[in-house]
C-alpha positions in Angstrom: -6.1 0.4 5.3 -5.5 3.9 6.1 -3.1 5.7 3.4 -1.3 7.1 6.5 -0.5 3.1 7.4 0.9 2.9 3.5 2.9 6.0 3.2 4.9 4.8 6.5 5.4 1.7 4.6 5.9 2.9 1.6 8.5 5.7 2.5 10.3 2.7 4.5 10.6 0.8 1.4 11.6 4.4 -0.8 14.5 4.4 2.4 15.3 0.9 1.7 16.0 1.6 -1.6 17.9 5.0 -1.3 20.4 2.8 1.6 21.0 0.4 -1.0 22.1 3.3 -3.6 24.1 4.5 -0.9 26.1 1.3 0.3 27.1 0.8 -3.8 28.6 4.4 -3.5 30.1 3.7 -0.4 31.9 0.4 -1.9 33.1 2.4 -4.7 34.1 5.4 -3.3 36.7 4.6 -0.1 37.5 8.2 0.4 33.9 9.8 1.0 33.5 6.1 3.3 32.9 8.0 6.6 29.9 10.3 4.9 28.7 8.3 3.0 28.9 6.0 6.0 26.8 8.8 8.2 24.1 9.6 5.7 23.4 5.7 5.4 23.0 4.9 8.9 20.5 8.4 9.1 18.3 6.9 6.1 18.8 3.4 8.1 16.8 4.3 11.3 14.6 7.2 9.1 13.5 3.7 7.7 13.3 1.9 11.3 10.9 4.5 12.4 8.8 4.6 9.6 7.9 1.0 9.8 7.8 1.5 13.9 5.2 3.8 13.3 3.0 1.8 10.8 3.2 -1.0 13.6 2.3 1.7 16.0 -0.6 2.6 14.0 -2.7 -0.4 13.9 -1.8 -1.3 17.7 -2.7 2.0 18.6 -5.4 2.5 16.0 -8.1 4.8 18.2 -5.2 7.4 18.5 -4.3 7.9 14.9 -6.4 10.5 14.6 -4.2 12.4 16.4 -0.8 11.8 14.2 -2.2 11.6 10.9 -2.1 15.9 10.7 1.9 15.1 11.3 2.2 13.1 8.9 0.3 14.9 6.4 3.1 17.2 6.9 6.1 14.9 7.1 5.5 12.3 4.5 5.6 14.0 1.4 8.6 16.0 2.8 10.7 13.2 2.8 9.4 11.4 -0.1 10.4 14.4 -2.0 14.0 14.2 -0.8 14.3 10.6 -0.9 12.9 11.1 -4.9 15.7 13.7 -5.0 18.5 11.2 -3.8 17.8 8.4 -6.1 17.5 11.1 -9.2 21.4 11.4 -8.4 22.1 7.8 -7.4 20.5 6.3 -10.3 22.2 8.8 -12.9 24.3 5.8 -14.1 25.6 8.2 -17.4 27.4 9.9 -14.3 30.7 8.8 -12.4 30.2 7.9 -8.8 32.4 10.9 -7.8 29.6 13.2 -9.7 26.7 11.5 -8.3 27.8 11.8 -4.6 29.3 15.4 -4.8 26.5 16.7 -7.0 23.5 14.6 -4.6 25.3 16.4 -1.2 25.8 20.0 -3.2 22.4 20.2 -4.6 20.2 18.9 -1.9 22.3 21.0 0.7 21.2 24.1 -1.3 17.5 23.2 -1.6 17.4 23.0 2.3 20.0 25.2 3.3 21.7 22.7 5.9 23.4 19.8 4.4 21.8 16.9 3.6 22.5 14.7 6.5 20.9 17.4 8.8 17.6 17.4 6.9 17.7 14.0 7.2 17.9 14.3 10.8 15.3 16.6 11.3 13.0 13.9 9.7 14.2 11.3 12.3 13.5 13.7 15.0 10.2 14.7 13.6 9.1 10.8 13.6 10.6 10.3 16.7 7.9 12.9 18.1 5.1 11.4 16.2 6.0 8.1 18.1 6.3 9.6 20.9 2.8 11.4 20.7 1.1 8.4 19.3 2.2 6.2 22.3 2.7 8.1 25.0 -0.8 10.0 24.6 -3.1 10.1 27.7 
């Protein structure tokens, strides 16, 4: 199997888990609900797509070639800041107040656009790749 077909997959799973963090925060903190709420639901379809493209990928296996540059580029972008998330969500020493507020503060300075953004421009990134993968003539 191509390792472009297993980083989709396993970046959906790395999503997966990061959602999961972020629903226990969610539960426990009702205030931050609606951001918490926002970045969730942007991790959510960042997950969709990557597992829409790994299906894409072995239907539309002669065009690959074509994506796999993309993703070269994307992948380990996102793995990074999905890595960076769960440092936060999984500091269990820390309060949930400190994880959230420290995860949002520290990964909005690393990209200079808060983290929801970032996570955005991932979705629209993959959303391209689909789109070039099949769409292509």
């Amino acid at each position: 199997m191509e390792p472009e077909f297993v980083g989709c997959w396993l970046e959906a799973q790395r999503c997966d888990r990061v959602a999961l963090e972020l629903l226990r925060l969610r539960n426990d903190l009702l205030p931050f609900h609606e951001q918490i709420s926002t970045l969730l639901r942007e991790v959510e379809t960042t997950s969709r797509l990557l597992r829409d493209l790994h299906d894409l990928l072995k239907l539309y296996i002669s065009r690959s070639p074509i994506v796999v540059y993309y993703l070269h580029v994307i992948l380990p972008c996102l793995s990074r800041t999905l890595r960076d998330m769960m440092i936060y969500l999984k500091a269990d020493q820390l309060p949930c107040l400190a994880q959230w507020t420290l995860m949002v503060e520290r990964l909005s300075d690393q990209g200079g656009m808060p983290l929801v953004h970032r996570i955005v421009l991932y979705i629209e990134y993959l959303v391209q790749i689909v789109r070039l993968l099949s769409r292509f003539l």
